[in-house]
C-alpha positions in Angstrom: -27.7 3.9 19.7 -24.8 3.6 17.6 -24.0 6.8 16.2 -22.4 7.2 12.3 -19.9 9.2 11.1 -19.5 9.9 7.5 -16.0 10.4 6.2 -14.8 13.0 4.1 -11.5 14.3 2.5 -9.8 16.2 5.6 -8.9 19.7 5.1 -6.0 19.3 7.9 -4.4 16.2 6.6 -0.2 16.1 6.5 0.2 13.2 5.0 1.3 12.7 1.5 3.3 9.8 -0.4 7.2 10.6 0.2 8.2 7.9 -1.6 7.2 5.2 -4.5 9.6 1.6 -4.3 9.4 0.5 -8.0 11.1 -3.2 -8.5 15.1 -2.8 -9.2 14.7 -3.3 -13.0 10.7 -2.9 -13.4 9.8 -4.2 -17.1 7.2 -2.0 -17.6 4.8 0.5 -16.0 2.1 -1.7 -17.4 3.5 -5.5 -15.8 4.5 -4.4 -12.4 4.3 -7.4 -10.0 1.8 -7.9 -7.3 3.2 -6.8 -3.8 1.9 -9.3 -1.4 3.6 -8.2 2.1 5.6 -5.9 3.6 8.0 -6.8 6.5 10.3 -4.4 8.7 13.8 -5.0 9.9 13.6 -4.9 14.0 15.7 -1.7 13.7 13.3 -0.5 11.4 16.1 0.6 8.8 15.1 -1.9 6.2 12.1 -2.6 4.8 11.3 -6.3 2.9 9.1 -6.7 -0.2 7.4 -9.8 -1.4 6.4 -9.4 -5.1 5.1 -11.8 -7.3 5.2 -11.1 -11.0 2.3 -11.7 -13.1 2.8 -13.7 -17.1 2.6 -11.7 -20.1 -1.3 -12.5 -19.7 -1.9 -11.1 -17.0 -2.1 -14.5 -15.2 -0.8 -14.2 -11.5 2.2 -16.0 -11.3 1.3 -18.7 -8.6 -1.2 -19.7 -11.0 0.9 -20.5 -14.0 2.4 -23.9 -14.6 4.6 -25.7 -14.7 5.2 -25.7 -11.5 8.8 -26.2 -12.4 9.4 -23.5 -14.2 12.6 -23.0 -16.7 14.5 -19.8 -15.3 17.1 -19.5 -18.2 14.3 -18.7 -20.8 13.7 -14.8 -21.0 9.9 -15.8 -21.1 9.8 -17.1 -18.0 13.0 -15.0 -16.0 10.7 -12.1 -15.7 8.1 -14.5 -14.1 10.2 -15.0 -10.6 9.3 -14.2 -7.1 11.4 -12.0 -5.5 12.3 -9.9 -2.1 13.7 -7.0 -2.8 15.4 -4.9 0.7 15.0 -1.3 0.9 17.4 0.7 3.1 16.2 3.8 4.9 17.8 7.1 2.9 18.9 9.6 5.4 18.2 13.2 5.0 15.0 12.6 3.6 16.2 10.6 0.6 13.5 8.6 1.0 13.8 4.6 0.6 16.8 3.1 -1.5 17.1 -0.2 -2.9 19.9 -2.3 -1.0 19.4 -6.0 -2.5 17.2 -8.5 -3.3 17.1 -12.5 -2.4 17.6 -14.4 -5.2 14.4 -16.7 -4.3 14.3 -18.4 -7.7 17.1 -20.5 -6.7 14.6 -22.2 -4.0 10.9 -20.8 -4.6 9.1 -22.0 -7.6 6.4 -19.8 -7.3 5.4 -16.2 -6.0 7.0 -15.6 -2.1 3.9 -14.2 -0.6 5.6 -13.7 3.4 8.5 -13.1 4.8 9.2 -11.8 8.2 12.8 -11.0 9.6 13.8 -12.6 12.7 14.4 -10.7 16.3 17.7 -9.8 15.9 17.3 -9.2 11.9 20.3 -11.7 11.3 17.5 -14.2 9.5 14.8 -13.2 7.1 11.8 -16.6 6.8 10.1 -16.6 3.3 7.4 -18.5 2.8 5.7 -19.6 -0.6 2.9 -20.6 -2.5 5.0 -23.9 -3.4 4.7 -25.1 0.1 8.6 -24.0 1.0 9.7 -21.6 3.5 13.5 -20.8 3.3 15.4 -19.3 5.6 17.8 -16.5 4.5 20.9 -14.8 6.0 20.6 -11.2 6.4 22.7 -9.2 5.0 24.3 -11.9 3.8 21.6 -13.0 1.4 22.7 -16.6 2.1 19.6 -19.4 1.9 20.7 -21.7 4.5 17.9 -23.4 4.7 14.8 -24.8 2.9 11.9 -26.1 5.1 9.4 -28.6 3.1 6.4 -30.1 4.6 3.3 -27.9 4.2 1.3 -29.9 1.2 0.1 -26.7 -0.1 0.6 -23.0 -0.3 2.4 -21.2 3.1 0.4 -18.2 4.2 2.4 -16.4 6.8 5.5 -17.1 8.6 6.8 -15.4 11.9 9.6 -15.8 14.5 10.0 -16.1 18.0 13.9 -14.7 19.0 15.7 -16.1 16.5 15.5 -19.3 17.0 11.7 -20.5 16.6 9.5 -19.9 13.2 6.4 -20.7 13.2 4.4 -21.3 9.8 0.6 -22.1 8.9 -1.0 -22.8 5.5 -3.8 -23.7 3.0 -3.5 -27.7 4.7 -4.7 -26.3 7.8 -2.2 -27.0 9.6 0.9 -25.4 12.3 4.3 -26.2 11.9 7.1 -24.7 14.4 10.5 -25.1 13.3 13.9 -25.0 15.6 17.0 -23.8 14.7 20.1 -25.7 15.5 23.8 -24.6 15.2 26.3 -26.7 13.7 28.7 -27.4 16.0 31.8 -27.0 13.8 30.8 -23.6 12.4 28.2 -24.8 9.6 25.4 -23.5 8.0 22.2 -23.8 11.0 19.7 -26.7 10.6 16.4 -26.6 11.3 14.3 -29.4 12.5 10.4 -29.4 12.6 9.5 -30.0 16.8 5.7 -30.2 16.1 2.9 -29.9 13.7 -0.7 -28.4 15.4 -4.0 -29.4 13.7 -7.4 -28.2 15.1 -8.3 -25.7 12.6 -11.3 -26.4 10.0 -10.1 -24.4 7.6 -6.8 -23.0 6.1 -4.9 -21.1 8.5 -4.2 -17.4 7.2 -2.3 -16.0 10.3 0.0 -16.5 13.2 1.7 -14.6 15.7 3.9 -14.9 18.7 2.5 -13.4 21.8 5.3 -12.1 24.3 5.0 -15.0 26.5 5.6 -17.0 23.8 2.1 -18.5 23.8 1.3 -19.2 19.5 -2.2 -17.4 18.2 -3.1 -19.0 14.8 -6.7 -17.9 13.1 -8.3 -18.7 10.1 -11.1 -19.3 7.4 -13.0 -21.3 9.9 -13.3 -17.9 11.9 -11.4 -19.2 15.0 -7.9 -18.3 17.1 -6.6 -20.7 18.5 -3.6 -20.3 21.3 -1.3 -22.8 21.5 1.4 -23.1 24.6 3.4 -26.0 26.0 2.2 -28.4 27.9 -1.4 -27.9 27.0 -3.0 -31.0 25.4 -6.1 -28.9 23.9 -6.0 -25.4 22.3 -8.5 -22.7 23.9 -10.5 -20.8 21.1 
């Protein structure tokens, strides 16, 4: 028989909250933005934030229209998506902002993933407009803008530093290759294949360390996905 514990408050607990990250320039106490993922730095010395603003109403910001929206009205500037990078403070400083992605310039609406590549030279950010964009780190750079989901992008991940991997609300797979320009250029990525099979949308991936792809979702399956297989195993 299955036996039941009951929780309560630990007398011998250590932990306590050694630091708060507050947006750069927060408006107000009261209109903080919505944190919707956290994503480390392989070194673990920087720490990515996804925040999507909510409208003076209230009104998440992925749910307002247009879905163009005008960035030079002060109505709307405190609307954008951002990712703000925290560096790790040293002698218990605690966590210190370093920069943020200007995401506006590509994202329309809130960034709700991003995920920082194996080396940490490329951060992936992926939206509810259906774009994933593909940022220099720390260069801040976008170099790239990947478009083909029809709807919202719920995760994003990386194997090495060469292969994303995103899924969404169309449930559907897409993995991406990068490609270096020959003369020096900015990297171009090209879209290598696009995995259906899921009922539902698609809330998570991951790559496993021999590079096999796990996707799961809202119609309560995983599915693996590895090359040269023409079904996927559930």
């Amino acid at each position: 028989m299955m036996s039941v514990t009951v929780a309560s408050a630990p007398s011998r607990c250590k932990l306590r909250c050694a630091a708060t990250l507050l947006p750069p320039s927060p408006s107000s106490a009261l209109d903080l933005p919505i944190v919707w993922h956290l994503a480390f730095h392989p070194a673990g010395t920087y720490l990515a934030v996804c925040r999507g603003l909510s409208s003076a109403n209230g009104t998440p910001y992925y749910d307002t229209t247009p879905d163009v929206v005008d960035r030079s009205s002060p109505a709307t500037a405190v609307t954008s998506p951002s990712i703000d990078v925290y560096s790790a403070g040293k002698n218990d400083v605690g966590w210190l902002h370093a920069l943020s992605l200007p995401t506006p310039s590509v994202h329309s609406r809130t960034v709700r993933c991003a995920s920082f590549s194996s080396s940490g030279r490329w951060i992936a950010a992926a939206g509810f407009d259906g774009i994933v964009s593909i940022w220099s780190f720390p260069g801040a750079e976008c170099v790239a803008a990947l478009e083909g989901h029809e709807s919202e992008v719920k995760s994003v991940c990386w194997r090495g530093d060469r292969t994303v991997a995103t899924c969404g609300r169309d449930k559907t797979v897409w993995v991406w290759e990068r490609f270096d320009d020959s003369d020096g250029g900015e990297p171009e990525f090209e879209c290598v294949a696009v995995l259906s099979g899921h009922a539902g949308d698609v809330k998570t991936i991951v790559f496993a360390s021999d590079g096999v792809l796990l996707s799961g979702g809202y119609d309560g399956t995983v599915r693996a996905w590895a090359a040269g297989e023409a079904d996927e195993a559930e």
